[in-house]
N, C-alpha and C positions, 0 to 999 in steps of 0.2 A: 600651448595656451596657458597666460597665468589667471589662476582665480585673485582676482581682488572684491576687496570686502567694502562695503560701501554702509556706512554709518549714516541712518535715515532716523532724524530726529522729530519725534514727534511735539510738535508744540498746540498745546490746549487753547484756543480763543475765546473771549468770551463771547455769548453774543449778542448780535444787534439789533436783533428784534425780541421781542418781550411779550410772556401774554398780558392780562391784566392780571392774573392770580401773580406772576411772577411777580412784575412791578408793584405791586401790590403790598408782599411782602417783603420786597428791598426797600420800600419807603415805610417799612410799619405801618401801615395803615389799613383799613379794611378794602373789601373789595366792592362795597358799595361807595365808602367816599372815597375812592380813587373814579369809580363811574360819575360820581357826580359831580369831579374836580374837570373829566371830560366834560359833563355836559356844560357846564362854566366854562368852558372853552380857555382853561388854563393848558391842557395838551389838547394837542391832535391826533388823535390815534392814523393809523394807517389799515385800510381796511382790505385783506387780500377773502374775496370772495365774502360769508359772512364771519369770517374771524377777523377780530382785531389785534390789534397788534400795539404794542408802543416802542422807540427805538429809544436805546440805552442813553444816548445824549439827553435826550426828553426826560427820563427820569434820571438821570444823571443831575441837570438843572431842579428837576423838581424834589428831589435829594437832596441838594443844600438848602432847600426852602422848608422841607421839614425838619432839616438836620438840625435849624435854629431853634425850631421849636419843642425839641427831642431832646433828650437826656444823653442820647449815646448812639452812635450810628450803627445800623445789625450788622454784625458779623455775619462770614458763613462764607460760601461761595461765592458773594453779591458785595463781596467787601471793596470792590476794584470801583462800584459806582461812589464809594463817599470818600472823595479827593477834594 
């Protein structure tokens, strides 16, 4: 029997649901006018049980609406939402 070696790559995803602290801070904004940007029914959050949730598309879109309005888009780990 031969040993072969099997190269197993790990790739990072980011991901697709978000809480509101997250999204929150990938849009620079607080975490009360990101609530009240929901209750304006500019997002629809996604509700699993009583957490919310927002998916990265949603603030992805809502990232270039503040992005206009922003000086600079945050860096960090959240950099993949301002394309």
């Amino acid at each position: 029997m031969t040993s072969s070696s099997h190269a197993h790559t790990t790739v990072e995803l980011p991901p697709l649901l978000l809480t509101v602290p997250q999204a929150a801070e990938i849009l620079a904004i607080g975490r009360s006018t990101l609530y009240q940007i929901i209750w304006n029914g500019e997002l629809t959050p996604l509700r699993i049980g009583r957490s919310v949730r927002l998916t990265v598309t949603q603030s992805n879109s809502s990232s270039r609406r503040v992005q206009r309005n922003s000086p600079r888009c945050p860096s960090g780990p959240a950099e993949y939402l301002c394309s």
